[in-house]
mmJSON file of the N, C-alpha and C atoms, coordinates in Angstrom:
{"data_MODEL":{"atom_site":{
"group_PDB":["ATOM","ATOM","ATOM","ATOM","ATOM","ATOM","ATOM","ATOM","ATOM","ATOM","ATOM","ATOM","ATOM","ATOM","ATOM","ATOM","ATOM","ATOM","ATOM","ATOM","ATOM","ATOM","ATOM","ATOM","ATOM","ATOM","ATOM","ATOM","ATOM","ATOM","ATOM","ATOM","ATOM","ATOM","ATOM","ATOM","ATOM","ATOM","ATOM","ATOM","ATOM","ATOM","ATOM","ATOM","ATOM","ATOM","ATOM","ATOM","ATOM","ATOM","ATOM","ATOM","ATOM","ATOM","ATOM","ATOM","ATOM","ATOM","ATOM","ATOM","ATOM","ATOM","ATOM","ATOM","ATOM","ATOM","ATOM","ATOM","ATOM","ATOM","ATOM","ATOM","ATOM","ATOM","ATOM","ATOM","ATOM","ATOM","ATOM","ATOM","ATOM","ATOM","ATOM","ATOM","ATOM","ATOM","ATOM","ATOM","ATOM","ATOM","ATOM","ATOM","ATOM","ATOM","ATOM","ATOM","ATOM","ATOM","ATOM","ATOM","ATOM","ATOM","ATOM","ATOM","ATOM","ATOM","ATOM","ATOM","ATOM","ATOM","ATOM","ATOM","ATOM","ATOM","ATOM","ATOM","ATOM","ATOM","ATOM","ATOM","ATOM","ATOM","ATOM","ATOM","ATOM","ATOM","ATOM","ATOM","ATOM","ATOM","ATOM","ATOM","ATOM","ATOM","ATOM","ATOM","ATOM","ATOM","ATOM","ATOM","ATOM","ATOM","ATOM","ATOM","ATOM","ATOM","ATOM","ATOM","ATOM","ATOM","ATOM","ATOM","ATOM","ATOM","ATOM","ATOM","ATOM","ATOM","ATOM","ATOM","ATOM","ATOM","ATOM","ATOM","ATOM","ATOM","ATOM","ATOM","ATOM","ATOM","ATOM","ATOM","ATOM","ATOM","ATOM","ATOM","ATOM","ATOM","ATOM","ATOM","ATOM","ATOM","ATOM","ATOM","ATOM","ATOM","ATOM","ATOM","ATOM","ATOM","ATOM","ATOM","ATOM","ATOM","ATOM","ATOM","ATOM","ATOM","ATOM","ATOM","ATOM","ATOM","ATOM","ATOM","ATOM","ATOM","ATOM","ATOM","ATOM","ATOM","ATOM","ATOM","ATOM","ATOM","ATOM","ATOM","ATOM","ATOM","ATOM","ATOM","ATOM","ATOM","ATOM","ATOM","ATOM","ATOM","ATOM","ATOM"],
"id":[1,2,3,4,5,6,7,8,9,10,11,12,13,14,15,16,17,18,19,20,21,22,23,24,25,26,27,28,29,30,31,32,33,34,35,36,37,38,39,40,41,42,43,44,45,46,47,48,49,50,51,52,53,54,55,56,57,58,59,60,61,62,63,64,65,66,67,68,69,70,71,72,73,74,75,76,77,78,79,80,81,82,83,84,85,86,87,88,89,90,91,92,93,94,95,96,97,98,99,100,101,102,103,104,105,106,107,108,109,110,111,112,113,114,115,116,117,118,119,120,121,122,123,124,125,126,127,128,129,130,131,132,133,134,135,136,137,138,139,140,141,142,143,144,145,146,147,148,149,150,151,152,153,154,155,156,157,158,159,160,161,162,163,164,165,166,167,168,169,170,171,172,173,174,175,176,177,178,179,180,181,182,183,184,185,186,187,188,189,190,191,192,193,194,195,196,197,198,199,200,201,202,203,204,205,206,207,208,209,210,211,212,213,214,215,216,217,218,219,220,221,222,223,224,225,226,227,228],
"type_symbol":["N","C","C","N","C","C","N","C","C","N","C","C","N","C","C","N","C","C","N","C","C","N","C","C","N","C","C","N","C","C","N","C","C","N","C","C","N","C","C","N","C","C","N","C","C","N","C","C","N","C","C","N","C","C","N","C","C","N","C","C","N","C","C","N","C","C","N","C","C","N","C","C","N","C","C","N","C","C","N","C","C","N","C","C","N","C","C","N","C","C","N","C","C","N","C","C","N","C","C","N","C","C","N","C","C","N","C","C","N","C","C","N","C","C","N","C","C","N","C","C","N","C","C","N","C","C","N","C","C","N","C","C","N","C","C","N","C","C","N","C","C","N","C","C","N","C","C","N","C","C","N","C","C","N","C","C","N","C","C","N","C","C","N","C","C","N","C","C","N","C","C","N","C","C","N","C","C","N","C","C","N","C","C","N","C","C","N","C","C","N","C","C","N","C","C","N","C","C","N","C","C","N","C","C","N","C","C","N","C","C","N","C","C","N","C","C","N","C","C","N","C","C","N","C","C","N","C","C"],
"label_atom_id":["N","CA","C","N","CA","C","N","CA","C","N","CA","C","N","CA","C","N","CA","C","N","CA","C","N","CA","C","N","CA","C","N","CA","C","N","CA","C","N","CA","C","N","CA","C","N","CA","C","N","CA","C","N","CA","C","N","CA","C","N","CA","C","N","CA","C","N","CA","C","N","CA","C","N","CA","C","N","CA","C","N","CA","C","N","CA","C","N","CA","C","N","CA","C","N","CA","C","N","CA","C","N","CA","C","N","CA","C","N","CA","C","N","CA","C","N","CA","C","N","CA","C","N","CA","C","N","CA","C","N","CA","C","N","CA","C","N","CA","C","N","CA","C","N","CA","C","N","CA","C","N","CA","C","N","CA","C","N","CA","C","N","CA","C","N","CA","C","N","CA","C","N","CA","C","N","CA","C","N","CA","C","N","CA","C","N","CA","C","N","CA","C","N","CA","C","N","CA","C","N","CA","C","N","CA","C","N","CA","C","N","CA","C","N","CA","C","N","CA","C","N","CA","C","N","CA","C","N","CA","C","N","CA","C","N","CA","C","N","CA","C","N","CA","C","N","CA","C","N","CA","C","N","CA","C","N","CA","C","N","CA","C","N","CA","C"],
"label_alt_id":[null,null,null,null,null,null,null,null,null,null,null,null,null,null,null,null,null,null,null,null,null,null,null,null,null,null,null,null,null,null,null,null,null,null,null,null,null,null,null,null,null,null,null,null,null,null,null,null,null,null,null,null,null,null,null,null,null,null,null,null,null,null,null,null,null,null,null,null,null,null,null,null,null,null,null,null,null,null,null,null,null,null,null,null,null,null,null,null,null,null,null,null,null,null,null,null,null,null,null,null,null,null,null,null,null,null,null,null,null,null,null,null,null,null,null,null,null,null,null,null,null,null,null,null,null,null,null,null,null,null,null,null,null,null,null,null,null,null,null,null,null,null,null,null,null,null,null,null,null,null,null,null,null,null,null,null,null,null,null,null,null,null,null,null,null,null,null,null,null,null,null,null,null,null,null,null,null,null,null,null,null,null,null,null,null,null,null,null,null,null,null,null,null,null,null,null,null,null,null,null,null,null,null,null,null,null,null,null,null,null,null,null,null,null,null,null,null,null,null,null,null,null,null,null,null,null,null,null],
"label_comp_id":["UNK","UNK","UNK","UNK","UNK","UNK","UNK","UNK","UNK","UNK","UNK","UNK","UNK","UNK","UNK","UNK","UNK","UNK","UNK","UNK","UNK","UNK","UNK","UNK","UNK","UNK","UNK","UNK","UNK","UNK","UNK","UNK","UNK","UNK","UNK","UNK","UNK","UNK","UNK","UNK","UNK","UNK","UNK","UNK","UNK","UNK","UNK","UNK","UNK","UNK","UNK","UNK","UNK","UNK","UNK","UNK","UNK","UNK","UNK","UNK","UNK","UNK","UNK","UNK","UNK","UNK","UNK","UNK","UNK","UNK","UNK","UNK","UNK","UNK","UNK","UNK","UNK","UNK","UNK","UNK","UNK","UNK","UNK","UNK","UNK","UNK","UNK","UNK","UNK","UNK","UNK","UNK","UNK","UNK","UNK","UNK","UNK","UNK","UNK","UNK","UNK","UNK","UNK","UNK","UNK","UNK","UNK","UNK","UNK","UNK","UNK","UNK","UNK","UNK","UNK","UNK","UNK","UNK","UNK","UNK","UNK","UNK","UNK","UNK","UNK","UNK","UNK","UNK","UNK","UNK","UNK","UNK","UNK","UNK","UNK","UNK","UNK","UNK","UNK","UNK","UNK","UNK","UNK","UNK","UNK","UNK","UNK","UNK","UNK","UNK","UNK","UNK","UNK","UNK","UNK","UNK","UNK","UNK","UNK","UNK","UNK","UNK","UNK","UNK","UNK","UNK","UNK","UNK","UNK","UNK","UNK","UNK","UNK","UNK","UNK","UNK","UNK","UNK","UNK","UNK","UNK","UNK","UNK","UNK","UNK","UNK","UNK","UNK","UNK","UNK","UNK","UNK","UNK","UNK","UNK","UNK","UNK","UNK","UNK","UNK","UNK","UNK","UNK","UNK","UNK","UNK","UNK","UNK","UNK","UNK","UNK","UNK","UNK","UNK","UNK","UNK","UNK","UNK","UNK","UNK","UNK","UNK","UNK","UNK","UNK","UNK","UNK","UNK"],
"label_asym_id":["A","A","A","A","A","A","A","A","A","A","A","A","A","A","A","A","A","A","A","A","A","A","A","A","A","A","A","A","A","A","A","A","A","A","A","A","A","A","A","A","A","A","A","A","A","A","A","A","A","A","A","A","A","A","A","A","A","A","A","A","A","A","A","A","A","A","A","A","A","A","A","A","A","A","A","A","A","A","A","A","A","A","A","A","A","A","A","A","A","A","A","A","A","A","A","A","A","A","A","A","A","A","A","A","A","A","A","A","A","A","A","A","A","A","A","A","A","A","A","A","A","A","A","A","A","A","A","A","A","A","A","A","A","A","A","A","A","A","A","A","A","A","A","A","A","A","A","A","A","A","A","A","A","A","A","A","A","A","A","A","A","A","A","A","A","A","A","A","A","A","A","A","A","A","A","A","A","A","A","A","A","A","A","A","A","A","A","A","A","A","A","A","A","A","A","A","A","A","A","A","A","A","A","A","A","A","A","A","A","A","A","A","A","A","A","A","A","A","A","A","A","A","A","A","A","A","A","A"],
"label_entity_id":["1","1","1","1","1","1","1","1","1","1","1","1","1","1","1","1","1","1","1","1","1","1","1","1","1","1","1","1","1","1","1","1","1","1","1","1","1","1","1","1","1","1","1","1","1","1","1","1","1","1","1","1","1","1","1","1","1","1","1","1","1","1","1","1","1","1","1","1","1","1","1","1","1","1","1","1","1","1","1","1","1","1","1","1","1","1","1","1","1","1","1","1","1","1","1","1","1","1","1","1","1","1","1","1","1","1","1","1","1","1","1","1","1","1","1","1","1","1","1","1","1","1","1","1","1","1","1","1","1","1","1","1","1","1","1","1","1","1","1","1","1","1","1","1","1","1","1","1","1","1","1","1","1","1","1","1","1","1","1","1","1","1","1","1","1","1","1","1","1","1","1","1","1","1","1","1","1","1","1","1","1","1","1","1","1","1","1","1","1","1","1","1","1","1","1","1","1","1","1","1","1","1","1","1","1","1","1","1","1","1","1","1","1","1","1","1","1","1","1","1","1","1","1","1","1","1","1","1"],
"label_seq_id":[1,1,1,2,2,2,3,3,3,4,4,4,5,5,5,6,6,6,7,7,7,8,8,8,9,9,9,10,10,10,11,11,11,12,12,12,13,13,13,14,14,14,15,15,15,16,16,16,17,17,17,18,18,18,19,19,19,20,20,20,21,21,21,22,22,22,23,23,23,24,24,24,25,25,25,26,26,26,27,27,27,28,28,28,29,29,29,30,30,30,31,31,31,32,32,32,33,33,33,34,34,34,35,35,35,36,36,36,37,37,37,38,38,38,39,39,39,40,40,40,41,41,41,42,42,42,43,43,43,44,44,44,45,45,45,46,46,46,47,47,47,48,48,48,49,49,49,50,50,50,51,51,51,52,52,52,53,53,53,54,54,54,55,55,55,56,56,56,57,57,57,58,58,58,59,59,59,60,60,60,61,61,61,62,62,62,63,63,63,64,64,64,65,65,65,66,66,66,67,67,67,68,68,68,69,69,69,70,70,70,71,71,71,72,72,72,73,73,73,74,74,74,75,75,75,76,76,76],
"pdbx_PDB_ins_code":[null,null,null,null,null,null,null,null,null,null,null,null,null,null,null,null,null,null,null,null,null,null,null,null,null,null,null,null,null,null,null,null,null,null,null,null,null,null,null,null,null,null,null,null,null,null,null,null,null,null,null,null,null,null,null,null,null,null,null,null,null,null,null,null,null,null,null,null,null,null,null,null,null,null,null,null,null,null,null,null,null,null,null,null,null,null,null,null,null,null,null,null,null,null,null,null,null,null,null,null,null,null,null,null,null,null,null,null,null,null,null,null,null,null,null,null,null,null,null,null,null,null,null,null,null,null,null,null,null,null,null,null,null,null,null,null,null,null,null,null,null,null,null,null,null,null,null,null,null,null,null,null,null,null,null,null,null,null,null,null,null,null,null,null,null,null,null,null,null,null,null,null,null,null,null,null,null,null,null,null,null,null,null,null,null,null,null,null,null,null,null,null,null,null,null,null,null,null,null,null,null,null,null,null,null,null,null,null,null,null,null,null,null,null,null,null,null,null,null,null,null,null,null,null,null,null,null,null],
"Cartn_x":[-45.31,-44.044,-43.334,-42.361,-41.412,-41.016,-40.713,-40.477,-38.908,-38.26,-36.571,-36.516,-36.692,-36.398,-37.02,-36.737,-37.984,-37.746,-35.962,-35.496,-35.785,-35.428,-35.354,-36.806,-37.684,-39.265,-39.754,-39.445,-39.833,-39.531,-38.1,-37.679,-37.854,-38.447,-38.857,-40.746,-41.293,-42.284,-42.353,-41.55,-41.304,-40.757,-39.912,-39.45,-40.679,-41.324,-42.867,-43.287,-43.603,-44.731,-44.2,-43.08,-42.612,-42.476,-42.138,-42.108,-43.757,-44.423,-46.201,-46.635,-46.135,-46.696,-46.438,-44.802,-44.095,-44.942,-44.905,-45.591,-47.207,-47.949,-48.952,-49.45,-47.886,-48.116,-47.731,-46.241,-45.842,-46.886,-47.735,-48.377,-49.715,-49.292,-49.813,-51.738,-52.045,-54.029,-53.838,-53.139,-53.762,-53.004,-51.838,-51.162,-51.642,-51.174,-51.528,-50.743,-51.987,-50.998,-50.022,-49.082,-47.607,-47.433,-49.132,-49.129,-49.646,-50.217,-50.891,-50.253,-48.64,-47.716,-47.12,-46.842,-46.395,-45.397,-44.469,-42.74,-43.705,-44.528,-44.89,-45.457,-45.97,-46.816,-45.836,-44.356,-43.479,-42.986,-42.883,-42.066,-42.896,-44.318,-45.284,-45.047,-45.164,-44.929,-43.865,-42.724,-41.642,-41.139,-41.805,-41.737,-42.838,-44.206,-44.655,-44.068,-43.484,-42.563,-41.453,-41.192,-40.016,-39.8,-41.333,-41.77,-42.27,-42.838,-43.999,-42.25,-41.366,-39.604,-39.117,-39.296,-38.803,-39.296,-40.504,-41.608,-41.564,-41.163,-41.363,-39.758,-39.125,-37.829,-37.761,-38.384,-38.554,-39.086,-40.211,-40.718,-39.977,-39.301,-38.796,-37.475,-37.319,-35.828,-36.033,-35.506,-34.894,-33.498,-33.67,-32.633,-32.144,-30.93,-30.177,-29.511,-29.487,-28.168,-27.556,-26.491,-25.799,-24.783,-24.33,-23.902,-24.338,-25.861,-26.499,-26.476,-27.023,-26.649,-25.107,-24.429,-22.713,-22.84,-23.162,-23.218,-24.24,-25.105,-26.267,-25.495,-24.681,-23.864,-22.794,-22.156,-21.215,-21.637,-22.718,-23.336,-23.651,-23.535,-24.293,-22.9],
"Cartn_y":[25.827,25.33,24.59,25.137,24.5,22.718,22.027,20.507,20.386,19.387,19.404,19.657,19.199,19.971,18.609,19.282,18.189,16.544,16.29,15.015,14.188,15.114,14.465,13.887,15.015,14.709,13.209,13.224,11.973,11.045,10.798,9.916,9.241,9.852,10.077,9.122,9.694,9.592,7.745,7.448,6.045,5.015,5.727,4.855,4.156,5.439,5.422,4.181,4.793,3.655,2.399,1.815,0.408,0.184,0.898,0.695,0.075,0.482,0.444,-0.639,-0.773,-2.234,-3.241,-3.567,-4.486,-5.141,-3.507,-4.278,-4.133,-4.296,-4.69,-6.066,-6.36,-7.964,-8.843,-8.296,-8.807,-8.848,-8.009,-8.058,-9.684,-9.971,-11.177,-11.166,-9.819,-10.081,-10.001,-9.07,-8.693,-9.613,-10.372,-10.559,-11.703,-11.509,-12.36,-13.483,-14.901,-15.927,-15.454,-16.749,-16.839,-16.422,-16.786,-16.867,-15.291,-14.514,-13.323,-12.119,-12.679,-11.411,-10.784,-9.433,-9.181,-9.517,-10.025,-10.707,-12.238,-12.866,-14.06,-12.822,-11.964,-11.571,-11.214,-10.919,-9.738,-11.227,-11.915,-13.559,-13.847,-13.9,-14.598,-13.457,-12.158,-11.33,-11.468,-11.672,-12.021,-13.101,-13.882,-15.357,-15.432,-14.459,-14.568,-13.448,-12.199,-11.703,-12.475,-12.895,-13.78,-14.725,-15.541,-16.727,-16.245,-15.166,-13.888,-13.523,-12.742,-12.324,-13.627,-15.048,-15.879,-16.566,-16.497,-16.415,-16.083,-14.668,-13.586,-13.748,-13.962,-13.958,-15.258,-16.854,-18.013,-17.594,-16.917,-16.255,-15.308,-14.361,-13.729,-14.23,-15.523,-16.314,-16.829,-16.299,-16.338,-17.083,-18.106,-18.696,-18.21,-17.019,-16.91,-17.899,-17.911,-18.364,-17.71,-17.404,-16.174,-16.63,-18.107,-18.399,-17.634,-17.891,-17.255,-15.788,-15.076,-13.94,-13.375,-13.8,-13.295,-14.152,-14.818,-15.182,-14.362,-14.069,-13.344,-11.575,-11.333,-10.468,-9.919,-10.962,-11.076,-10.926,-11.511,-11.062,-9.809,-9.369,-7.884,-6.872],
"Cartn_z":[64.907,65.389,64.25,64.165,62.45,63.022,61.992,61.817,62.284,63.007,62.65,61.594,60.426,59.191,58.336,56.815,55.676,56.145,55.702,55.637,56.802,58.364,59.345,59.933,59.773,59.767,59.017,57.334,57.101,57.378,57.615,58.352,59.281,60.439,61.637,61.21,60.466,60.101,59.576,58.844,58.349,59.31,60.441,61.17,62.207,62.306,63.424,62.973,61.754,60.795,61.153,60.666,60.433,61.689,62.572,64.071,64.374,64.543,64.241,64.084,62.53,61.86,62.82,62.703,63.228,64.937,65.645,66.691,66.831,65.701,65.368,65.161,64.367,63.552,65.104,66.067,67.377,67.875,68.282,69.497,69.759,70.903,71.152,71.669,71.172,71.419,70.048,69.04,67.598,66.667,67.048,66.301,65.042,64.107,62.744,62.475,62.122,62.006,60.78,60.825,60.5,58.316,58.152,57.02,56.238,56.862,56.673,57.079,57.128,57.741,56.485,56.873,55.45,54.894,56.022,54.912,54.161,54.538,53.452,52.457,52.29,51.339,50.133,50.69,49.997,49.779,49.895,49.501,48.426,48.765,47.603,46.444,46.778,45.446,44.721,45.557,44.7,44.167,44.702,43.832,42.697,42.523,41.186,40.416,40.613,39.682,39.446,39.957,39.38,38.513,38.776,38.191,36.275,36.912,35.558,34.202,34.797,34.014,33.89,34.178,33.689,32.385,32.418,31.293,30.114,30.357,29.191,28.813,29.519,29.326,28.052,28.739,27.634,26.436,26.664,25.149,24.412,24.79,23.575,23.27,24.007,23.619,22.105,21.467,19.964,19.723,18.544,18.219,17.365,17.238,15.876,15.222,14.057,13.169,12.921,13.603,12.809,12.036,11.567,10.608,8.856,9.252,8.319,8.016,8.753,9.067,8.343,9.142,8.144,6.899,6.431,4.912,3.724,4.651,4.029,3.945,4.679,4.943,3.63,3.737,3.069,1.542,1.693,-0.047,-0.457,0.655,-0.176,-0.37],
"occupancy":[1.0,1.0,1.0,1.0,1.0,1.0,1.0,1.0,1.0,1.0,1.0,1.0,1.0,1.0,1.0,1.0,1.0,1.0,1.0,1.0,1.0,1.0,1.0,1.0,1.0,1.0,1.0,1.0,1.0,1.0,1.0,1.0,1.0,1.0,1.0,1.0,1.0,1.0,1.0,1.0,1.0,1.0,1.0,1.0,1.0,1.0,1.0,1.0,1.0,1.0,1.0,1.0,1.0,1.0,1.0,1.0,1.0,1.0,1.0,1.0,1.0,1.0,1.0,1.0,1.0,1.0,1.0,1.0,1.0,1.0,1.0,1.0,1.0,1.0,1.0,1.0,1.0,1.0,1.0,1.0,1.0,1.0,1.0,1.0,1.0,1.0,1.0,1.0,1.0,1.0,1.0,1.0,1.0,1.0,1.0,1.0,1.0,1.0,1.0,1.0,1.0,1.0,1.0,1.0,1.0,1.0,1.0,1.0,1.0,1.0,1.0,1.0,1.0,1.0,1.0,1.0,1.0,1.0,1.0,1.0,1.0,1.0,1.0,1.0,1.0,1.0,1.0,1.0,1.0,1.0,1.0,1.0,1.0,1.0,1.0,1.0,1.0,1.0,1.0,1.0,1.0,1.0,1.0,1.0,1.0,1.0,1.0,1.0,1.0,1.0,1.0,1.0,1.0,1.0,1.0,1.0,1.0,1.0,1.0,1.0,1.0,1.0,1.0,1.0,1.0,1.0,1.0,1.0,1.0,1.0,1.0,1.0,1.0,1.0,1.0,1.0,1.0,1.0,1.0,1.0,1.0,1.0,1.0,1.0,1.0,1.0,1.0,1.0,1.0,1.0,1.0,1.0,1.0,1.0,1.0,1.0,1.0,1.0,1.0,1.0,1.0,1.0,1.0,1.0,1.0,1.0,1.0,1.0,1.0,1.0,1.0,1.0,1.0,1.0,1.0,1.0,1.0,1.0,1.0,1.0,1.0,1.0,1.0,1.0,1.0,1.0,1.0,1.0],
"B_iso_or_equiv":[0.0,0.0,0.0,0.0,0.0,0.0,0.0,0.0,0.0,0.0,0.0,0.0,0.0,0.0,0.0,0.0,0.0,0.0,0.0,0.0,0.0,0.0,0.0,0.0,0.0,0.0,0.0,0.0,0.0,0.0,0.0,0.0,0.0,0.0,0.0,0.0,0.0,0.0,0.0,0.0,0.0,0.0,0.0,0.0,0.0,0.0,0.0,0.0,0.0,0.0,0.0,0.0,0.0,0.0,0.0,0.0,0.0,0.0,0.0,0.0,0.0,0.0,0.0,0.0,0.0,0.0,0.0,0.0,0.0,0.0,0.0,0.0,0.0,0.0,0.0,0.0,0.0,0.0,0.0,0.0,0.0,0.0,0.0,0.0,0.0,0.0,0.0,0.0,0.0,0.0,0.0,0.0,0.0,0.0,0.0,0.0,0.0,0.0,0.0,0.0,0.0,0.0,0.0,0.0,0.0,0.0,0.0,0.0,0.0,0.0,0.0,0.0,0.0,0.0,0.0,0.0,0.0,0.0,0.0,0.0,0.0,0.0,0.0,0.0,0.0,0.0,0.0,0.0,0.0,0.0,0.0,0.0,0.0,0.0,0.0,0.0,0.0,0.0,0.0,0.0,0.0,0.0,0.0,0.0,0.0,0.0,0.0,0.0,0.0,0.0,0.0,0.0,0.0,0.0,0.0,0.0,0.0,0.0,0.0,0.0,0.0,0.0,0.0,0.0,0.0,0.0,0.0,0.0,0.0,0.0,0.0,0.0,0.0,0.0,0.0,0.0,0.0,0.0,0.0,0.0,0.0,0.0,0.0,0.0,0.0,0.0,0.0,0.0,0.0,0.0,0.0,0.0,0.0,0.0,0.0,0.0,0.0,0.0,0.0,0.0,0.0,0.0,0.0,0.0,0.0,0.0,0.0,0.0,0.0,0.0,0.0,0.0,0.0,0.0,0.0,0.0,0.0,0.0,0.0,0.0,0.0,0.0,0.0,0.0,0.0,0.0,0.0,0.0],
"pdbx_formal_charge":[null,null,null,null,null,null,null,null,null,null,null,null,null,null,null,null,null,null,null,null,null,null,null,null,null,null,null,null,null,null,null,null,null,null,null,null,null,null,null,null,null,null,null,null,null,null,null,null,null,null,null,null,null,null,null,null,null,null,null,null,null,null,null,null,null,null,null,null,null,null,null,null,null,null,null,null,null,null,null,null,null,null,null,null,null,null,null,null,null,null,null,null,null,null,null,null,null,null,null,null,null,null,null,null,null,null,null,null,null,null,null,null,null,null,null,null,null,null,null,null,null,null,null,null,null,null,null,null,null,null,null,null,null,null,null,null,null,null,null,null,null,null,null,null,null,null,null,null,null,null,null,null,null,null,null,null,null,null,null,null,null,null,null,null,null,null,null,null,null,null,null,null,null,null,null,null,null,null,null,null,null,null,null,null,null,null,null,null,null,null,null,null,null,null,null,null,null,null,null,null,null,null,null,null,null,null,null,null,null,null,null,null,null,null,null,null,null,null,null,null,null,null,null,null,null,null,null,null],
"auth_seq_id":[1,1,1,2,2,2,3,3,3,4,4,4,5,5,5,6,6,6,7,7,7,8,8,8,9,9,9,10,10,10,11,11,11,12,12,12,13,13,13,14,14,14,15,15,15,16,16,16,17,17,17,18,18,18,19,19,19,20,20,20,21,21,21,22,22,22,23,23,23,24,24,24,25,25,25,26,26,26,27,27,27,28,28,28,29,29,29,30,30,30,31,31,31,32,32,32,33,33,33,34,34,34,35,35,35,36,36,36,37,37,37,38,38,38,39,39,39,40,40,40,41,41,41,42,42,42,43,43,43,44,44,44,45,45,45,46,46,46,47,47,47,48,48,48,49,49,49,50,50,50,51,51,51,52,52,52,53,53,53,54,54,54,55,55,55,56,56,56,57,57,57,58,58,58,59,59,59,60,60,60,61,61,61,62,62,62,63,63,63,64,64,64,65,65,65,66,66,66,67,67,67,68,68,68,69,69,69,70,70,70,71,71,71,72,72,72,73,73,73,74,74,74,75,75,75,76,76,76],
"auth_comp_id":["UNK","UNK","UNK","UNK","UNK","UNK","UNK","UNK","UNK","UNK","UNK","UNK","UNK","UNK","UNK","UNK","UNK","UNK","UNK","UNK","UNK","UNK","UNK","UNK","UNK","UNK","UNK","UNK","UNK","UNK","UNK","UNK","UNK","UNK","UNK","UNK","UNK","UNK","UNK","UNK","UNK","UNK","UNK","UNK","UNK","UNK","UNK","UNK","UNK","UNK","UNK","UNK","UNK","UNK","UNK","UNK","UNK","UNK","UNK","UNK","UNK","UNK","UNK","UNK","UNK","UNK","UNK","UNK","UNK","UNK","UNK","UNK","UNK","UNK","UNK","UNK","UNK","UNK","UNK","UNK","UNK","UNK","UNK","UNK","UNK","UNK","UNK","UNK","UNK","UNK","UNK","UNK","UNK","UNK","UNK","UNK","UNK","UNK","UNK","UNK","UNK","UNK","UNK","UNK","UNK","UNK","UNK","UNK","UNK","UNK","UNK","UNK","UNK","UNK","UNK","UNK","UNK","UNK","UNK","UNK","UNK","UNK","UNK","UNK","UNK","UNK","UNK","UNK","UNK","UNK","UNK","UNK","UNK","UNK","UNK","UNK","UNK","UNK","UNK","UNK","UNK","UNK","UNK","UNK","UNK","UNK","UNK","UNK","UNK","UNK","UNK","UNK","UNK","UNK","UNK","UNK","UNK","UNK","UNK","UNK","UNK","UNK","UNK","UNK","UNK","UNK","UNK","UNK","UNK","UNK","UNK","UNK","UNK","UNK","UNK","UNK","UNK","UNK","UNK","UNK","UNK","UNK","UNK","UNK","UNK","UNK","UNK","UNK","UNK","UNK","UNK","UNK","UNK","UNK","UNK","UNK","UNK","UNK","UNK","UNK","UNK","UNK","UNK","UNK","UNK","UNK","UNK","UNK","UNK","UNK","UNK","UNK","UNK","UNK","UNK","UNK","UNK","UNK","UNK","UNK","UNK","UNK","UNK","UNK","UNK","UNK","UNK","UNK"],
"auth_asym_id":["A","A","A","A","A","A","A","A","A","A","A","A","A","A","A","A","A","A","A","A","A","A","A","A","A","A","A","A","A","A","A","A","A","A","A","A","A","A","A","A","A","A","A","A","A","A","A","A","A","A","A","A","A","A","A","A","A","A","A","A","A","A","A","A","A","A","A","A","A","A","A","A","A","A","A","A","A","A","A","A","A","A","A","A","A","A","A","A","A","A","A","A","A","A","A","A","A","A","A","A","A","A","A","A","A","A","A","A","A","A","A","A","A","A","A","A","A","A","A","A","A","A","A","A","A","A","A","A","A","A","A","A","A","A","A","A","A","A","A","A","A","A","A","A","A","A","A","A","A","A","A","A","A","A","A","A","A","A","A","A","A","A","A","A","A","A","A","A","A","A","A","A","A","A","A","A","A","A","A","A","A","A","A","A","A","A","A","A","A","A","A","A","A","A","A","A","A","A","A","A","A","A","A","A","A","A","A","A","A","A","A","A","A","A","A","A","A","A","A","A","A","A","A","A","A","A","A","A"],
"auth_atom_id":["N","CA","C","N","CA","C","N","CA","C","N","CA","C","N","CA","C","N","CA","C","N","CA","C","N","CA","C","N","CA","C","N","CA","C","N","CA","C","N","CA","C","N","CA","C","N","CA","C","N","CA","C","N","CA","C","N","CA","C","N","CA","C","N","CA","C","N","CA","C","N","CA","C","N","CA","C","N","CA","C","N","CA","C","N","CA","C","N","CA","C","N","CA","C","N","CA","C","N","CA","C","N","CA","C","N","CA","C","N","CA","C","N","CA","C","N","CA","C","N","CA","C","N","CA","C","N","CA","C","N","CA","C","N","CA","C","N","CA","C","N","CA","C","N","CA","C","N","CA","C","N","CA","C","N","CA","C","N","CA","C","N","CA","C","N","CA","C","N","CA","C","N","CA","C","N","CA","C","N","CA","C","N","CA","C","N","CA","C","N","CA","C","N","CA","C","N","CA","C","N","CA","C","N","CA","C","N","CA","C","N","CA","C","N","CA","C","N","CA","C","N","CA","C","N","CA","C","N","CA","C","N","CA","C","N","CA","C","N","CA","C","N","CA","C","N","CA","C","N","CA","C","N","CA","C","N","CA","C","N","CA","C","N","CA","C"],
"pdbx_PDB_model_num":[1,1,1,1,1,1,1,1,1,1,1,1,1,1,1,1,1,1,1,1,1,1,1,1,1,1,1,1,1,1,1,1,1,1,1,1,1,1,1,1,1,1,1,1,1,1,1,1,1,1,1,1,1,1,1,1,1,1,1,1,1,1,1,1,1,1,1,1,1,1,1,1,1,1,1,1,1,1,1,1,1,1,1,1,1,1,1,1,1,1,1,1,1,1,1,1,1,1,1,1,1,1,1,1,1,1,1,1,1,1,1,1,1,1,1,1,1,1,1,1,1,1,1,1,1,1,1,1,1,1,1,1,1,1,1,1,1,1,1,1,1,1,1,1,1,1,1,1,1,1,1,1,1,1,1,1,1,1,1,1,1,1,1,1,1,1,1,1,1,1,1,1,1,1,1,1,1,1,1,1,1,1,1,1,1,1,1,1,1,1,1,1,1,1,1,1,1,1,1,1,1,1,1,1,1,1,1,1,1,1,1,1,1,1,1,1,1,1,1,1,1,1,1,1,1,1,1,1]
}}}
């Protein structure tokens, strides 16, 4: 028996899912405290990527002179 078709199938397929989760995490025999849900998890991840590109960002912060630079310039 053929699928509605590729797009509509996955779609269908993702909505299930998150549908799923959601009332997995809702449901009041299974449900997970407040801290072990996945929006804190996707908060904590994105507050240490964030924290991790601010970092790397301080480190490869370089001070030009570019006073120097155009003088050193200009000489040649």
């Amino acid at each position: 028996m053929p699928l509605l078709n590729r797009t509509l199938d996955g779609f269908l397929g993702i909505l299930t899912g998150g549908l799923a989760y959601y009332l997995y995490e809702t449901n009041p025999r299974t449900a997970l405290p407040q801290d072990q849900r996945l929006g804190e998890l996707v908060r904590w991840k994105y507050g240490k990527w964030k924290q991790e590109r601010e970092s790397r960002a301080k480190e490869e912060e370089v001070e030009v002179n570019w006073q120097s630079l155009v003088v050193e310039e200009e000489k040649k």
